[in-house]
N, C-alpha and C positions, 0 to 999 in steps of 0.2 A: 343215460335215460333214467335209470331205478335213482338218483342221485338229485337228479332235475327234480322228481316227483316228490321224494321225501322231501326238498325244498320248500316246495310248493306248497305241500300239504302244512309242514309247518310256519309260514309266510301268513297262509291263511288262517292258519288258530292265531297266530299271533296280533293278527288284524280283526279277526274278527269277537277275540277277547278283550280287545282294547274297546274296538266298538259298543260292546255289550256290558265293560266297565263304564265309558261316559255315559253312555242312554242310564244304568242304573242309580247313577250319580246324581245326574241331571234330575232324574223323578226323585229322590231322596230330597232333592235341593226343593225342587216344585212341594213335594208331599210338607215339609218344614216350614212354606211360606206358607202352605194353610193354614197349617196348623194353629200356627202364630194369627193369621189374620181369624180364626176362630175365638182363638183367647180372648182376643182385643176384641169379640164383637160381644162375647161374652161376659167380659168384665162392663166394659160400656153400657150391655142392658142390665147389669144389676147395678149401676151406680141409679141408672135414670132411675130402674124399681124401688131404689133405698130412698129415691128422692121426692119421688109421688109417695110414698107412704111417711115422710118426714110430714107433710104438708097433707095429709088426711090426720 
């Protein structure tokens, strides 16, 4: 019985570490595609700002 539980109980960290590693991963992954899609929106309005001020 005490052998079954300790099983158990380490089954479940092991699962439930694993889980808690991909969910972190996963947002890491999500958090870096902002990031990224922020740069690109941000370079893009300073090209158009450099280009309305070319043209005044």
């Amino acid at each position: 019985m005490k052998g079954g539980l300790m099983k158990g109980l380490i089954a479940g960290m092991l699962i439930g570490g694993s889980a808690a590693t991909i969910f972190g991963v996963m947002n890491w992954q999500t958090e870096r595609k902002w990031n990224q899609k922020a740069k690109q929106t941000g370079s893009w309005i300073s090209d158009r700002a450099d280009e309305i001020v070319k043209k005044l």
